[in-house]
VMD Tcl script that draws the C-alpha trace (Angstrom):
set ca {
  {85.22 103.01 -51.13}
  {89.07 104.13 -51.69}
  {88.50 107.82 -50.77}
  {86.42 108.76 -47.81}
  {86.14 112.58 -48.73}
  {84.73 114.58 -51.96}
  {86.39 117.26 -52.79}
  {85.54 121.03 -53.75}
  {87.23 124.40 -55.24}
  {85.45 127.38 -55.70}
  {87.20 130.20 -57.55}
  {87.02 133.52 -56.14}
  {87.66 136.16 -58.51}
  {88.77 139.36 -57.20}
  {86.91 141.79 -60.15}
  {83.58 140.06 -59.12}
  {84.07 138.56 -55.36}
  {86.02 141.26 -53.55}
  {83.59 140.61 -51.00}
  {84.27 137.13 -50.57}
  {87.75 137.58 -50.75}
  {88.32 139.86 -48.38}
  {86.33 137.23 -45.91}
  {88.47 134.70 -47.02}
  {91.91 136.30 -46.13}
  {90.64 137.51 -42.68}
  {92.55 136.21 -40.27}
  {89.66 135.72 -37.87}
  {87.56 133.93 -40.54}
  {87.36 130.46 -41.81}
  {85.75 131.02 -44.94}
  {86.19 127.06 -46.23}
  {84.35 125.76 -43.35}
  {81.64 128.78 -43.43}
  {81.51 127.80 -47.28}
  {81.30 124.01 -46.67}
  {78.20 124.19 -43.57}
  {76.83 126.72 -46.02}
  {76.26 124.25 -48.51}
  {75.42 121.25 -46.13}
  {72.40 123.99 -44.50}
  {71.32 124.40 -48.09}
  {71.08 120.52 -49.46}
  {69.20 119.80 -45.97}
  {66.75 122.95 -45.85}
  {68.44 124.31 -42.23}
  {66.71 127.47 -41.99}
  {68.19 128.33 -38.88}
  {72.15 128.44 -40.18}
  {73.55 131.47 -40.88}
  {76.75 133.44 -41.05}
  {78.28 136.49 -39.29}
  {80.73 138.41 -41.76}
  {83.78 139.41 -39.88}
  {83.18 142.83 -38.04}
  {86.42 144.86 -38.72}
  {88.24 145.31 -42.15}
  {91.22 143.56 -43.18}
  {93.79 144.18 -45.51}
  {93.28 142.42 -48.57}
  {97.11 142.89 -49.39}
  {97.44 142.21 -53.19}
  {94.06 141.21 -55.63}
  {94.41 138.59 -57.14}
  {92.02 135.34 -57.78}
  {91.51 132.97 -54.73}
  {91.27 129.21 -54.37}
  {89.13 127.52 -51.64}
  {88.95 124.24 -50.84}
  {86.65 122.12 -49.04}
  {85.52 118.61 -48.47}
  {82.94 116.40 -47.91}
  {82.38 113.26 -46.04}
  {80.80 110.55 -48.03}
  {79.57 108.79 -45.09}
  {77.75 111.85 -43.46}
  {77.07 113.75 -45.91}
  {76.17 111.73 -49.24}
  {73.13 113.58 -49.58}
  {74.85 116.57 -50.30}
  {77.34 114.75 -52.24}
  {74.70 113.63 -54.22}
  {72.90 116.84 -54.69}
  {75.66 118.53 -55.35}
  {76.14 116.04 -58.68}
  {73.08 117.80 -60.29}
  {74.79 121.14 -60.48}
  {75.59 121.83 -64.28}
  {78.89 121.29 -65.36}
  {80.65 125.07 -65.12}
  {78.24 126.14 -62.40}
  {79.21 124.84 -59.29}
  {81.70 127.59 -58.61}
  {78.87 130.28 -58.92}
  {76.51 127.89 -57.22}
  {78.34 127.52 -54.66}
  {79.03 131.78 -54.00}
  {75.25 132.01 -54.37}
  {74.44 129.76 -51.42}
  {77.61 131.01 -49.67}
  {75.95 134.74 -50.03}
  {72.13 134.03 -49.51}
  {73.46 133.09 -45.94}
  {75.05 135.85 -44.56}
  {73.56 137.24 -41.94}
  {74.19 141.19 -43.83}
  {76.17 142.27 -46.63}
  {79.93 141.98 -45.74}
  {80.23 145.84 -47.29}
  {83.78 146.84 -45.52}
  {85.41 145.41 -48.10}
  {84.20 148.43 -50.60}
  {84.26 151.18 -48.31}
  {87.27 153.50 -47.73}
  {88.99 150.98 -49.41}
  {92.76 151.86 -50.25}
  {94.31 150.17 -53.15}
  {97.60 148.42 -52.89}
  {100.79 149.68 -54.96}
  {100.73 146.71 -56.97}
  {96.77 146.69 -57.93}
  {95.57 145.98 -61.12}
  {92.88 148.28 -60.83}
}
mol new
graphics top color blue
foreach p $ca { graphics top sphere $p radius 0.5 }
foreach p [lrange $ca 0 end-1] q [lrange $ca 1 end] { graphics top cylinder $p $q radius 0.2 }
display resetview
């Protein structure tokens, strides 16, 4: 086998995911490797996994659309590999927020609340 990883991007969009977005750019967060165990807890049925949201607020800075990548190990993890294969074509990047979401242990809401706009927002 030439390459010992898959590999995954999930598109955050910041009119729909500003949730997810802001968990991604906190410093304190590693929301690729939450995203990626998310995933592998799903495929295997671990009822037991789930994920803390960041406690405090961080500054989203500018919104714009976000990129995160992860990967997979096709020696440990081929059965997610696998699964993940049966995922219509165009729906793995809301597949893959949906599982991300259903595991959080609450709503991360501090995104949405109190929330100051940047200068340079397109909202």
């Amino acid at each position: 086998m030439a390459n010992k990883y898959a590999s995954y991007t999930v598109r955050l969009n910041w009119k729909t995911d500003l949730d997810l977005i802001a968990m991604f750019k906190h410093p304190d967060f590693n929301f690729a490797k939450f995203m990626r165990m998310a995933i592998v807890a799903f495929v295997r049925g671990d009822d037991d996994f789930y994920i803390i949201p960041p406690e405090r607020k961080c500054d989203v800075g500018y919104l714009d659309n976000v990129e995160v990548h992860f990967r997979l190990n096709y020696e440990t993890e081929s059965d997610v590999i696998a699964f993940l294969t049966t995922v219509k074509k165009g729906q793995g990047c809301t597949f893959f927020k949906l599982v991300f979401r259903s595991y959080l242990k609450s709503f991360y809401s501090v995104s949405y609340t109190h929330l100051t706009l940047p200068t340079n927002s397109r909202v």
